[in-house]
C-alpha positions in Angstrom: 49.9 49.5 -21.7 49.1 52.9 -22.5 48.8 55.1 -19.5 46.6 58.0 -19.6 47.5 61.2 -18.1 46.1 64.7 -18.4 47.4 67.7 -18.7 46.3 71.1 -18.2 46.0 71.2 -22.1 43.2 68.8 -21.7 40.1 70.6 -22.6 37.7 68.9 -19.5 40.5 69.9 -17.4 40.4 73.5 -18.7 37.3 73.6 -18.3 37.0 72.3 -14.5 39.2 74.5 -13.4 37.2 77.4 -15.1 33.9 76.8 -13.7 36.0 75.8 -10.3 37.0 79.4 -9.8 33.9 81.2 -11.5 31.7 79.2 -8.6 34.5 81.0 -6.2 33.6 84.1 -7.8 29.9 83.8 -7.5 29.7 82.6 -3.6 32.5 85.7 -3.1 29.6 88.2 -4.9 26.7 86.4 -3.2 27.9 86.7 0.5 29.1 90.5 -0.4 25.6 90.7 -1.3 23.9 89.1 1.2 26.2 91.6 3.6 25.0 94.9 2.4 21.2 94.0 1.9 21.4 93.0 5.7 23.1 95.7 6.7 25.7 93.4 8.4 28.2 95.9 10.2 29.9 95.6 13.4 28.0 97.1 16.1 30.6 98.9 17.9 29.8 100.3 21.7 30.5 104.1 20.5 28.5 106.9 21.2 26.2 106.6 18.2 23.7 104.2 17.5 20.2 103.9 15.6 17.2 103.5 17.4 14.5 103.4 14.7 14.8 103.2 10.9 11.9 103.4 8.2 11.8 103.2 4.3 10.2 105.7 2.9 11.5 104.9 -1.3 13.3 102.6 -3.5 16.7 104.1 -2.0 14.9 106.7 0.5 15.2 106.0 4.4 14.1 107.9 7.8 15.9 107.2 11.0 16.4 108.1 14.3 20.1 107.9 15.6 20.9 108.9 19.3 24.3 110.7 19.6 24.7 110.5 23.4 21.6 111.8 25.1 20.6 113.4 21.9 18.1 112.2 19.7 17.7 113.4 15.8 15.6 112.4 13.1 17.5 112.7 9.7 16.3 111.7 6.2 18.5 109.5 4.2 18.8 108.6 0.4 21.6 107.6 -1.9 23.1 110.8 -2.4 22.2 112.7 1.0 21.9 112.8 4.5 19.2 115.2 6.1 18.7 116.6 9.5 15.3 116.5 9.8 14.8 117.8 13.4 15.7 117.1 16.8 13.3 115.1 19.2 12.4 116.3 22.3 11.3 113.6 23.6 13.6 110.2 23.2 11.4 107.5 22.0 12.3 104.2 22.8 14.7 101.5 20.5 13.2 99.0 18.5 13.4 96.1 20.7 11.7 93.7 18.0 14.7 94.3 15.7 16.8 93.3 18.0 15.9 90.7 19.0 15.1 89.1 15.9 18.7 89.7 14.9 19.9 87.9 17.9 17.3 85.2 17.2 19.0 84.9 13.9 22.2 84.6 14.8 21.4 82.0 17.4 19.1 80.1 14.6 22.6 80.3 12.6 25.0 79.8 14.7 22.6 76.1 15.5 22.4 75.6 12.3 26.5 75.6 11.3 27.0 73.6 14.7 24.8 70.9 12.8 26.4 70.7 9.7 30.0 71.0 11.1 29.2 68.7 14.0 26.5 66.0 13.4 26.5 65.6 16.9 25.7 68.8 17.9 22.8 68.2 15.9 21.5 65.2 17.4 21.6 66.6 20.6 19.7 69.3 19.9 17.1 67.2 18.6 17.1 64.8 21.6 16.7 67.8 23.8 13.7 69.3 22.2 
């Protein structure tokens, strides 16, 4: 009557615990990706906020921020920021980006109510 126990000198067990922490690793990286390509910041209710932005290159990026009343057009890339000019006339933000941010984050915030609570689910479905 042998039992059979394993140690962390088992080589399976080395080796789960290795892939355990490099698929850690990976999600950690992914998210911190998935962060800075969408530009996910806190939008604090300071005095400066962007009101149009346009890619003009790879790394190369126009925008118009309003500073109080103020609004500039500057010229961004990886290694400088540009004044460009300052409007005249303030244009108007870009309503479709936000609200297809905020329909993404209700679309989300749905979507992790559904997978945390099944029921949540359901009754979203039995109210469509």
């Amino acid at each position: 009557m042998a039992q059979s126990t394993q140690s962390i000198t088992n080589p399976t067990s080395v080796l789960s615990i290795f892939l355990s922490l490099l698929l850690v690793v990976a999600i950690i990286f992914a998210l911190a990706y998935v962060m800075r390509r969408f530009n996910v910041t806190h939008g604090g209710g300071g005095q400066l906020k962007v009101v149009a932005s346009m890619v003009a290159g790879a790394k190369e990026r126009i925008m118009v921020i309003e500073v109080g009343d103020e609004q500039h057009m500057i010229g961004v890339t990886s290694h400088n920021i540009s004044h460009l000019c300052k409007l005249d006339k303030n244009i108007a933000p870009n309503q479709q980006a936000i609200t297809s941010g905020s329909q993404f984050k209700e679309k989300l915030v749905k979507a992790m109510a559904g997978k945390i609570n099944p029921a949540v689910k359901e009754d979203n479905n039995n109210a469509k």
